[in-house]
C-alpha positions in Angstrom: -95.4 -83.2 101.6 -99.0 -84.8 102.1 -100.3 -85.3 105.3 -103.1 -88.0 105.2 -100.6 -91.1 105.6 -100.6 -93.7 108.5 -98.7 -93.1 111.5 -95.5 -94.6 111.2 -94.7 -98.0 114.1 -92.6 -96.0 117.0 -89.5 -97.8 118.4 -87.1 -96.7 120.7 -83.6 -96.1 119.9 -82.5 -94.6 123.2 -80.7 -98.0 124.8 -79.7 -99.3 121.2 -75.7 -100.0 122.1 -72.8 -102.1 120.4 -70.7 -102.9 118.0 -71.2 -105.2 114.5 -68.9 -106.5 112.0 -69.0 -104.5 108.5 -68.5 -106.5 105.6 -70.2 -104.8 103.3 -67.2 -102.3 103.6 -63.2 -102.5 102.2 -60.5 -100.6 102.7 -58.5 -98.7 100.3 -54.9 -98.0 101.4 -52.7 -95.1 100.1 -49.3 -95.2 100.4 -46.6 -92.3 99.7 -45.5 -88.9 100.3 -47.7 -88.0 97.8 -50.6 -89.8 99.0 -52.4 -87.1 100.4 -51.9 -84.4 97.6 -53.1 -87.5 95.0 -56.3 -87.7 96.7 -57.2 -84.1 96.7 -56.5 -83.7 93.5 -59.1 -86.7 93.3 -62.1 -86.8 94.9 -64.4 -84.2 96.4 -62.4 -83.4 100.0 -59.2 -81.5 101.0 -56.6 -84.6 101.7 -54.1 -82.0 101.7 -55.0 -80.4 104.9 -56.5 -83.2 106.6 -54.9 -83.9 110.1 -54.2 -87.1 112.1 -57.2 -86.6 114.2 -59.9 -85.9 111.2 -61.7 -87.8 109.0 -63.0 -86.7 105.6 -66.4 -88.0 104.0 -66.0 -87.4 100.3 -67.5 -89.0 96.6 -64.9 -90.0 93.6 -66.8 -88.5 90.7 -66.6 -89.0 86.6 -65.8 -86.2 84.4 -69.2 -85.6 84.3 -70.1 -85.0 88.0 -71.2 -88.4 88.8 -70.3 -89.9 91.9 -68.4 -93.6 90.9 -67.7 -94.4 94.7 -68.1 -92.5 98.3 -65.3 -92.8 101.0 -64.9 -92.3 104.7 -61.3 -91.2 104.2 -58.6 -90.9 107.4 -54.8 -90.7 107.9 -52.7 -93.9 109.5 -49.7 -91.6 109.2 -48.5 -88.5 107.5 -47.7 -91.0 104.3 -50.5 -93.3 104.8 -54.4 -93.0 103.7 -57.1 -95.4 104.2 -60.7 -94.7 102.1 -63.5 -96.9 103.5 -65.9 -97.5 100.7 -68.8 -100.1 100.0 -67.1 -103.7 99.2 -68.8 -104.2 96.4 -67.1 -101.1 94.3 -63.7 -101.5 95.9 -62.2 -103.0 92.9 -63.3 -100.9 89.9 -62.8 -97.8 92.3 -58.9 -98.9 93.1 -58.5 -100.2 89.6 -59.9 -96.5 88.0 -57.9 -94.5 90.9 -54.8 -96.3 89.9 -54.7 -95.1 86.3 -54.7 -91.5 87.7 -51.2 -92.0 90.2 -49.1 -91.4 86.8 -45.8 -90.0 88.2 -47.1 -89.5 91.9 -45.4 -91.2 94.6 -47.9 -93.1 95.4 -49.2 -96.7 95.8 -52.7 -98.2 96.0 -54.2 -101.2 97.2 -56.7 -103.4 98.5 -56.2 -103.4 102.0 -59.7 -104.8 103.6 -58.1 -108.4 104.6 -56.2 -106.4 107.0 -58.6 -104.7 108.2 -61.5 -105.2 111.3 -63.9 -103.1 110.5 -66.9 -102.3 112.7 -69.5 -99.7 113.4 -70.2 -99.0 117.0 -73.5 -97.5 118.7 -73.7 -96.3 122.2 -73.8 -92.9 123.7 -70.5 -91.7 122.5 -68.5 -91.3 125.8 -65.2 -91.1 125.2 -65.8 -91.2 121.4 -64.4 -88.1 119.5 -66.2 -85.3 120.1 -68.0 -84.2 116.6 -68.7 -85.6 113.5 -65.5 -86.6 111.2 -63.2 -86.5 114.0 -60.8 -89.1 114.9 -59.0 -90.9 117.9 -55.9 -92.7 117.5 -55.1 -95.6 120.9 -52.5 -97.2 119.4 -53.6 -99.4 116.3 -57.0 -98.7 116.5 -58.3 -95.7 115.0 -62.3 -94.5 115.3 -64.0 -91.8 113.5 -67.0 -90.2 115.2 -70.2 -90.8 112.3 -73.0 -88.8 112.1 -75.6 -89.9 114.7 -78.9 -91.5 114.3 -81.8 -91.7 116.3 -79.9 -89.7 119.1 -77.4 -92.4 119.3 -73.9 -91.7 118.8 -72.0 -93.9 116.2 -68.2 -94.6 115.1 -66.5 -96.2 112.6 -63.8 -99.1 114.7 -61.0 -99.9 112.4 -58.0 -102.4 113.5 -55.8 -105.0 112.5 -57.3 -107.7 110.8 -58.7 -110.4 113.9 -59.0 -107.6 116.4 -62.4 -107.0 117.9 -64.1 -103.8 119.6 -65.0 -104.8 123.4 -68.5 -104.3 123.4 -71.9 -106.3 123.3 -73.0 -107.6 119.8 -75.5 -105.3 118.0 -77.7 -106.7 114.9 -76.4 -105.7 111.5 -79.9 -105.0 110.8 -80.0 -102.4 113.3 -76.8 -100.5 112.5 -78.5 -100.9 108.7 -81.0 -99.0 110.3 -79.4 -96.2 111.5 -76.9 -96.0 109.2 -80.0 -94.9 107.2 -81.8 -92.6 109.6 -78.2 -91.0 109.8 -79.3 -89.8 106.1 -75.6 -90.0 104.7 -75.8 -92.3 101.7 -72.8 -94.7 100.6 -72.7 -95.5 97.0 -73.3 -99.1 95.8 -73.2 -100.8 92.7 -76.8 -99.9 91.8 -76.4 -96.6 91.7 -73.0 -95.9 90.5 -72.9 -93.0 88.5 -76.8 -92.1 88.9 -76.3 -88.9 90.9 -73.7 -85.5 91.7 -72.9 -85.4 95.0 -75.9 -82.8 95.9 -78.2 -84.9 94.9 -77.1 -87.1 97.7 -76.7 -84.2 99.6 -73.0 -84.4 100.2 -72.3 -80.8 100.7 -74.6 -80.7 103.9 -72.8 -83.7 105.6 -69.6 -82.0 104.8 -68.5 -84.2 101.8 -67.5 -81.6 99.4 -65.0 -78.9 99.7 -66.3 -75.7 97.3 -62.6 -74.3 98.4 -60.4 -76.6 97.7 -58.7 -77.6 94.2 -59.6 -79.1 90.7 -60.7 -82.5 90.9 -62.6 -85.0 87.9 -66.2 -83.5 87.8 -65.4 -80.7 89.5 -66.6 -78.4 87.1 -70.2 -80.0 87.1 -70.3 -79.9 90.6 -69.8 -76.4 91.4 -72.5 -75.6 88.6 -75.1 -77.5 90.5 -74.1 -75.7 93.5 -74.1 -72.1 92.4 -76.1 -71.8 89.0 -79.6 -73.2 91.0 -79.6 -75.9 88.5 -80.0 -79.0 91.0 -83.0 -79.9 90.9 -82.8 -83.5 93.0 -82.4 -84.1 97.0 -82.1 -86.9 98.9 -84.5 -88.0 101.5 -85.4 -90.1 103.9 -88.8 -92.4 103.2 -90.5 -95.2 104.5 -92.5 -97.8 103.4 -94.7 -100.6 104.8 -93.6 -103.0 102.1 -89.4 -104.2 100.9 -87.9 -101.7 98.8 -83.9 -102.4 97.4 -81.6 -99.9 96.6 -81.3 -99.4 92.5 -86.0 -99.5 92.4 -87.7 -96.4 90.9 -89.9 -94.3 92.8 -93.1 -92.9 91.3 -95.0 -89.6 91.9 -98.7 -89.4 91.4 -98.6 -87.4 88.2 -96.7 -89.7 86.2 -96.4 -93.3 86.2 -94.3 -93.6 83.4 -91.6 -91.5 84.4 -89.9 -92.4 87.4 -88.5 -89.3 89.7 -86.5 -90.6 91.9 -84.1 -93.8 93.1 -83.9 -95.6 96.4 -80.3 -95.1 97.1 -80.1 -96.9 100.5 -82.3 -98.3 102.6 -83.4 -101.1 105.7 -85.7 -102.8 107.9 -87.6 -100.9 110.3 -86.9 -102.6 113.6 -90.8 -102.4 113.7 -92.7 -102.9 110.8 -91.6 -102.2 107.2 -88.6 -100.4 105.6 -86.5 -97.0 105.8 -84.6 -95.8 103.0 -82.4 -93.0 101.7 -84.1 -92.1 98.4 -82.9 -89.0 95.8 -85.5 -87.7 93.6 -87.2 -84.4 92.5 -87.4 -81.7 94.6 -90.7 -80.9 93.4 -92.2 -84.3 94.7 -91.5 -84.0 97.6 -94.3 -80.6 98.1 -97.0 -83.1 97.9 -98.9 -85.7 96.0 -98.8 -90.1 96.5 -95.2 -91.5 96.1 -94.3 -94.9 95.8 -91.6 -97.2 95.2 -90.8 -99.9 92.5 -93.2 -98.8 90.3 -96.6 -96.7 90.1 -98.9 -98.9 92.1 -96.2 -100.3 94.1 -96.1 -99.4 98.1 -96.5 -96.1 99.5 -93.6 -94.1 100.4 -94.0 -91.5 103.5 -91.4 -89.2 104.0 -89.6 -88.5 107.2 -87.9 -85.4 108.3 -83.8 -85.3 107.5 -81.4 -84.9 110.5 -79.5 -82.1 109.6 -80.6 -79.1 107.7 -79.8 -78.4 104.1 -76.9 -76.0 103.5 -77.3 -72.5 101.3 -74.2 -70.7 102.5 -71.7 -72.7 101.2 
């Protein structure tokens, strides 16, 4: 990583509190007794095992590996699953899951107009204790996310019209550390582009080595234990707008991008943050930028959680 770039604006994220409206999420709903065993035979997590008071991060992956959708997954009930994925895949994600239910007792549908769903920011008093965990009072279920910036988050989901009793916090903000949180939610723009280590899913506990077949599955473990990954994700920032889907450049070739900005949103400062996933080997040292070869310098910021080995 070079070290001759400007020092990045500061801003304090130590009183940041609140809650804000997610639209840019939907809600999957899974109905059945074989709701949960249809999932794990699915996507990257164990739904089998997954008790009232978890919550399971996991990617929906092609045949060959790539991830088509990533869900923040929880139980209602023992015959009820809701996936929380990015509104804008819901409906080629429910329509592609559906042709997979064959004889399993199990219905799907399109649940987000039922739905309140908010993120909340504060300092996690009363909140579930670690990461993925979840609290149930009465129809209002919250799932402890990673935190950002040393602030705790949640995810606040309800019935539809129901609203979390707390201050208003700008989108733009929880944008922001929902990015510095360095979990990644797959969008449109980069469906398909990556497995999930490239997003670095199994160090934010979004794929289960242990558990069952799944589509992709066989890709995945090879990445994992035959060293042939050779992307990361990380985080970046930039002085200039960046938007999730643009190229990013390393200084020794402008013609062939090496990595994708995968997520990303205004510094509350000055500039943009983003989630990118690109070569490991760019990231030792030499210029980076984004959109294309002259386009704005990229600095790279440390992760928030270390990368896992012993999987």
């Amino acid at each position: 990583m070079t070290t001759d770039r400007p020092a990045l604006a500061p801003f304090d994220a130590s009183t940041l509190a609140g809650a804000v409206r997610l639209p840019q999420l939907g809600v999957i709903r899974v109905v059945g007794e074989d709701a949960a065993s249809f999932l794990h035979g699915q996507l990257t997590q164990d739904f089998s095992l997954m008790g009232l008071s978890q919550a399971r991060l996991a990617a929906f992956c092609s045949a060959k590996g790539r991830m088509l959708a990533s869900f923040v997954g929880i139980k209602r009930s023992h015959q009820e699953i809701w996936l929380v994925c990015a509104q804008d895949l819901l409906a080629p994600t429910l329509k592609r899951l559906s042709m997979f239910v064959l004889r399993a007792k199990a219905k799907l549908s399109d649940a987000s107009a039922e739905v309140a769903l908010y993120g909340l920011v504060g300092d996690g008093q009363g909140w579930p204790a670690s990461t993925w965990a979840k609290t149930d009072q009465g129809e209002v279920s919250l799932v402890r996310l990673p935190d950002a910036q040393g602030r705790a988050r949640a995810l606040w989901l309800a019935p539809a019209g129901a609203v979390p009793d707390l201050p208003e916090l700008n989108p733009s903000l929880w944008q922001w550390l929902d990015v510095h949180s360095g979990v990644a939610t797959v969008s449109t723009p980069v469906v398909e582009a990556f497995v999930p280590q490239m997003l670095n899913y199994e160090s934010v506990d979004g794929v289960n080595f242990k558990k069952g077949c799944y589509p992709g599955q066989e890709v995945v473990a090879r990445s994992q234990f035959r060293g042939t990954l050779k992307r990361r994700a990380y985080l970046a920032h930039a002085e200039a707008p960046m938007a999730v889907g643009d190229n990013v450049f390393h200084a020794s070739d402008a013609e062939q991008p090496t990595g994708t900005v995968v997520a990303v949103a205004a510094h509350p400062v000055a500039g943009c943050d983003a989630i990118v996933s690109m070569q490991i080997s760019s990231a030792d040292g030499g210029r980076l930028t984004a959109g294309a070869a002259d386009g704005p310098a990229l600095t790279l910021l440390p992760l928030p959680y270390p990368l896992r080995d012993d999987i």
